[in-house]
C-alpha positions as CSV (number, residue, x, y, z in Angstrom):
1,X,-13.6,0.3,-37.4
2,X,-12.9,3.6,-35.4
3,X,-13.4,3.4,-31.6
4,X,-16.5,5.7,-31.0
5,X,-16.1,9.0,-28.4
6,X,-17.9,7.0,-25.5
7,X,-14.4,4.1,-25.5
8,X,-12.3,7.1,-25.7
9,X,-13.9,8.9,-22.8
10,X,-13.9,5.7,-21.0
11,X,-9.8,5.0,-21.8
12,X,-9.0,8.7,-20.9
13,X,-11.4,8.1,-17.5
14,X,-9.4,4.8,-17.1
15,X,-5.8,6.6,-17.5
16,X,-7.0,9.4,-15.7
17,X,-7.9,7.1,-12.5
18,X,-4.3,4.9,-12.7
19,X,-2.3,8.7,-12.7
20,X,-4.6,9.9,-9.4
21,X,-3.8,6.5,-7.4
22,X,-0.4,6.5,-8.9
23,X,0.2,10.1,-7.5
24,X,-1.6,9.1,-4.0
25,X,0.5,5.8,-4.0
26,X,3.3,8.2,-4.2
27,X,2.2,10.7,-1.7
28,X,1.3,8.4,0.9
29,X,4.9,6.9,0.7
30,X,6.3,10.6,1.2
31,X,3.8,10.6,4.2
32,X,5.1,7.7,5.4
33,X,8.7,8.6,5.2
34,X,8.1,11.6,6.6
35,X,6.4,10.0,9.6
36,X,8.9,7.5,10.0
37,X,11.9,9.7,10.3
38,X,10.6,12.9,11.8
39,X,12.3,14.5,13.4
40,X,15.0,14.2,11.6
41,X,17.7,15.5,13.4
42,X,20.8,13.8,15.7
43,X,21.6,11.3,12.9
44,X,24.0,9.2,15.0
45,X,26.7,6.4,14.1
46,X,26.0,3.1,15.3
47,X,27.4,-0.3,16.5
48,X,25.5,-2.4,15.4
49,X,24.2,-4.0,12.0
50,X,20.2,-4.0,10.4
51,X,20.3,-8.0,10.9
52,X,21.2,-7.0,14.7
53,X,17.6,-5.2,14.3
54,X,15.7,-8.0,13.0
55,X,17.4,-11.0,14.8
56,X,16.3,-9.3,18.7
57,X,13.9,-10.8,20.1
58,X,10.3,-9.6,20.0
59,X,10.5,-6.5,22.4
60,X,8.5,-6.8,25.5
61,X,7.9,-3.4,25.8
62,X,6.2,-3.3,22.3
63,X,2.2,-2.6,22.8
64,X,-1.2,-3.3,21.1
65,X,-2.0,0.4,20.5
66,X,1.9,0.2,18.8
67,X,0.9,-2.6,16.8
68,X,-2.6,-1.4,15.4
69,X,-1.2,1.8,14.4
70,X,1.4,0.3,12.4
71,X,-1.0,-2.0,10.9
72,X,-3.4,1.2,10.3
73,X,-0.9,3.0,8.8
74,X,0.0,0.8,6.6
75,X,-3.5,-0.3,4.8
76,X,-4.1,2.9,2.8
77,X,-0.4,2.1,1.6
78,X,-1.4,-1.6,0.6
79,X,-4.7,-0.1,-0.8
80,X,-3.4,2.0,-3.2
81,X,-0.6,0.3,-4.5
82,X,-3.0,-3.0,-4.9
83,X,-5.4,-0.6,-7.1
84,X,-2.7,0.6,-8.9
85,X,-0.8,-2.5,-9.7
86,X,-4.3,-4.5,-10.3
87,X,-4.4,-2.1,-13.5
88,X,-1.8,-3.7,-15.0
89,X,-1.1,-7.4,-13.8
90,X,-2.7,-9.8,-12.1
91,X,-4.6,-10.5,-8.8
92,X,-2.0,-12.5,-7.2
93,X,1.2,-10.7,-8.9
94,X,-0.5,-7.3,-7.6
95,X,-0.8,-8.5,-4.4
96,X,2.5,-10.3,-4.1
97,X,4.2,-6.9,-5.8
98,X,2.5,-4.5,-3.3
99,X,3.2,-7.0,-0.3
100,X,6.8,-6.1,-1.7
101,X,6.7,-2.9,-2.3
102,X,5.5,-2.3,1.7
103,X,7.9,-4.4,3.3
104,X,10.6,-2.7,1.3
105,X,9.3,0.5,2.3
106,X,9.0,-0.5,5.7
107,X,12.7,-1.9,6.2
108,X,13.8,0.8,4.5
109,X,12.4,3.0,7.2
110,X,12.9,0.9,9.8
111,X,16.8,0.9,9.2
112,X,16.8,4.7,8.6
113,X,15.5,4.6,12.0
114,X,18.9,3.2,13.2
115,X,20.3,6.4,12.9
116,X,17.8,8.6,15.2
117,X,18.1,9.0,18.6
118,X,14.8,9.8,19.1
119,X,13.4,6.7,17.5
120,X,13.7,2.9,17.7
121,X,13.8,-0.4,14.9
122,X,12.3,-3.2,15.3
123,X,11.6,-6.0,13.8
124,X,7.8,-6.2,15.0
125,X,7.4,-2.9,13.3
126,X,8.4,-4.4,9.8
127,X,5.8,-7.7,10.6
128,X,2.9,-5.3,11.4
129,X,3.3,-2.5,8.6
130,X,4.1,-5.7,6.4
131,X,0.6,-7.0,7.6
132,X,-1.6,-4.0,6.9
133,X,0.0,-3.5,3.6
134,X,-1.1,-7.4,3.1
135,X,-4.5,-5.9,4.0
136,X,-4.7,-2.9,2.3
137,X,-3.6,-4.9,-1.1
138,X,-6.6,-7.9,-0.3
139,X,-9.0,-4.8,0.0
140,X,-7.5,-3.4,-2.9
141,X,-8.8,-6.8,-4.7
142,X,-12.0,-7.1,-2.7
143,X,-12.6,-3.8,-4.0
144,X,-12.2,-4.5,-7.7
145,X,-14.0,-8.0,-8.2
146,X,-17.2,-6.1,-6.5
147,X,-16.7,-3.6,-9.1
148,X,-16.7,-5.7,-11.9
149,X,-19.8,-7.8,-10.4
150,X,-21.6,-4.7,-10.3
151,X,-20.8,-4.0,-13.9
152,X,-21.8,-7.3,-15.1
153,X,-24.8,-6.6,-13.6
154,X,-25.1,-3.5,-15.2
155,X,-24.1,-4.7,-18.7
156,X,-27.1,-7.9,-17.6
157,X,-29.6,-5.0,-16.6
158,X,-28.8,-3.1,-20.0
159,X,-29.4,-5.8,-22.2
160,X,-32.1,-7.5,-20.5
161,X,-34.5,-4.4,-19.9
162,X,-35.7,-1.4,-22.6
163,X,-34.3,1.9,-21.3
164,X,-36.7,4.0,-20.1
């Protein structure tokens, strides 16, 4: 049995959607990176080590406003890479996988930072970026289970009723 046009339509939709959030996944990490390291001039040596970074103690100068911004900046991050990992694994690989992906993203930037002047590591900056990638990814769920309730109910409301 042939699939008919409609499945076809459907699986190019489908493959068209995982590309765009693949893409956006991808641009919003160049955002990131680009936020992160700007400007990026006065690359300096250092004395000290990344593990330095994340042993200090929590930085008393760090602020709320700091904190929610990183946290904000870092859902649409945790969004997109839990819609586009959900398309191929499962709801807690995704999750655990995009959780992974941010914090790797975020120590990566975070030890970049090292090298600016003009900038500063910290180890509260990897917990809260870490955190709203968490978020972004649990939204990223929340967001598909009420998609497939809604087309349950579609698929109930189809067979149940006469269209028209």
């Amino acid at each position: 049995m042939q699939p008919s046009s409609s499945d076809l339509t459907e699986k190019s939709l489908r493959n068209t959607r995982a590309r765009l959030r693949l893409w956006l996944c991808f641009g919003y990490a160049l955002f990131i990176v680009y936020a992160s390291l700007s400007p990026f001039t006065g690359w300096r040596e250092i004395a000290f080590s990344f593990i330095d970074v994340l042993q200090q103690p929590f930085l008393q100068t760090y602020t709320a406003f700091d904190a929610l911004l990183n946290v904000f900046s870092y859902i649409p991050l945790g969004l997109l890479l839990g819609l586009t990992l959900r398309a191929g694994m499962g709801a807690l690989a995704s999750l655990f996988c995009a959780c992974l992906l941010g914090f790797m993203l975020s120590a990566s930037m975070e030890f970049l930072q090292m090298y600016l002047p003009t900038r500063t590591s910290s180890n509260l900056d990897l917990l809260t970026n870490t955190t709203g990638t968490l978020l972004g990814a649990l939204l990223a769920l929340s967001f598909i289970r009420a998609t497939r309730i809604y087309e349950q109910l579609t698929q109930w409301r189809d067979i149940t009723f006469k269209h028209g």
